[in-house]
N, C-alpha and C positions, 0 to 999 in steps of 0.2 A: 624296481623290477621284481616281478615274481617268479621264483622254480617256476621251470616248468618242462623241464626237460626229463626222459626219459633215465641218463642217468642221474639226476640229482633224485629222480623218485627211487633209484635205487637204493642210494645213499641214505634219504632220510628212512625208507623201509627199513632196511637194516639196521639202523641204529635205533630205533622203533623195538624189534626184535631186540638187541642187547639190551636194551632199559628194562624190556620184560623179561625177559630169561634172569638180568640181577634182582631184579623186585623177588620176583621165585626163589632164587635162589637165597637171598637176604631171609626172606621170612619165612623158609623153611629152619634155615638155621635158627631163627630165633627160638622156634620148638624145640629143636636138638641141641641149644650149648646144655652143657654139662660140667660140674666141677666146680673149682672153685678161679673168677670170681663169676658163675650161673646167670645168678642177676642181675649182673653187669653187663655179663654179653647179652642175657637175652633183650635191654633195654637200650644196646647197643646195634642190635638188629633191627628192633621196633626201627628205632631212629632210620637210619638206611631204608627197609625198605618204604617205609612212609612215606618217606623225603620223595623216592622216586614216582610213586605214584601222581602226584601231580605233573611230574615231567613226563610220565609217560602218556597222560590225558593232553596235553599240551599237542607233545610233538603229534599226536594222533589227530586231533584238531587241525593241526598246519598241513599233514599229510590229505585229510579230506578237503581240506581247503584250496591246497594247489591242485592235487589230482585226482579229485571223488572220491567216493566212499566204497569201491574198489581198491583203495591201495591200503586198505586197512580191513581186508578180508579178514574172517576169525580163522578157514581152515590155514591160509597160505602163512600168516602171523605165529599162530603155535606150532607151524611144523616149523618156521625161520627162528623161533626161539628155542624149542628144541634144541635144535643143530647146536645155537649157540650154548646152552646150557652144558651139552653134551661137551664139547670143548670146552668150555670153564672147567669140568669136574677132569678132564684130562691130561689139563696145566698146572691142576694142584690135589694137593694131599686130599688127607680123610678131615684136617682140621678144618670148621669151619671161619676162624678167624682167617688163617692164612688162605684161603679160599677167596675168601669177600676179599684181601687185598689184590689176590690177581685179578677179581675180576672187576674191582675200582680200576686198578692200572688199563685194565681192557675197553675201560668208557670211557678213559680219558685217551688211549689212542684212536678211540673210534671217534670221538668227537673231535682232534685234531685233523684227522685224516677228512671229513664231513667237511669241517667248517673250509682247510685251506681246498679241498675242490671244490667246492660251491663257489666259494669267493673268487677263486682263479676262475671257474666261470661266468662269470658275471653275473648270476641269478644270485643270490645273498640280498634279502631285503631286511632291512632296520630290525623287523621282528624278526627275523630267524637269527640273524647277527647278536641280539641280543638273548635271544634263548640260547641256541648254544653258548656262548659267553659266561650266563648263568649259571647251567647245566654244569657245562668245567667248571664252574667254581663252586658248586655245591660238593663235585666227586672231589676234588684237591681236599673238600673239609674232610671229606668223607677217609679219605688215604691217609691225613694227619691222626684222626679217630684212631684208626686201624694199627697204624706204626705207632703210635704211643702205648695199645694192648698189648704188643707184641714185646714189647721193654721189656 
């Protein structure tokens, strides 16, 4: 079966929006580390937001896929990442290592929270099952990155 429900188009919207608010968020810091080790974070960044951009092409694809190419408007997508950016920067510091950790931890409850309502609904097909599944295991690598900088 395929989404196709109004909420589950919320659900993936939204988490649509957090992939892109971290990508933003990720490779702006890559400009801004500073200090020392500079190079490390800033290739520490690359990484991250890199990583995300193909998940964010992905989940945008599934999104036009179950519910047209409406649910991946440009104005209503940058104002939903906005909001979320806006909230990342109001959960953490000025640093941006410890930034990028809160807002790993924030993909990874948004992608819990996605996968078990979709699943509890019964719309969760083989390919979305398997991207999100993915997806958390890519942020899990991404939070071990992060927590090892921070030593």
């Amino acid at each position: 079966m395929e989404p196709s429900s109004p909420n589950t188009q919320r659900l993936l919207t939204q988490l649509l929006a957090i992939l892109r608010a971290a990508h933003w968020s990720h490779w702006t810091a890559h400009w801004q580390v500073k200090g020392v080790p500079q190079y490390g974070d800033h290739l520490l960044f690359e990484r991250l937001y890199t990583g995300i951009s193909e998940e964010i092409d992905g989940l945008a694809e599934k999104c036009v896929s179950y519910f047209g190419p409406e649910s991946v408007d440009a104005l209503n997508s940058i104002a939903n990442s906005a909001r979320v950016i806006s909230a990342y920067y109001g959960m953490s510091g000025a640093d941006p290592i410890e930034r990028a950790l809160v807002i790993e931890q924030q993909i990874q409850n948004a992608l819990a929270l996605t996968y078990t309502r979709i699943k509890d609904s019964g719309e969760m097909s083989l390919g979305l099952d398997d991207f999100l599944m993915a997806t958390a295991n890519a942020h899990e690598v991404n939070l071990y990155l992060l927590r090892q900088r921070l030593r």
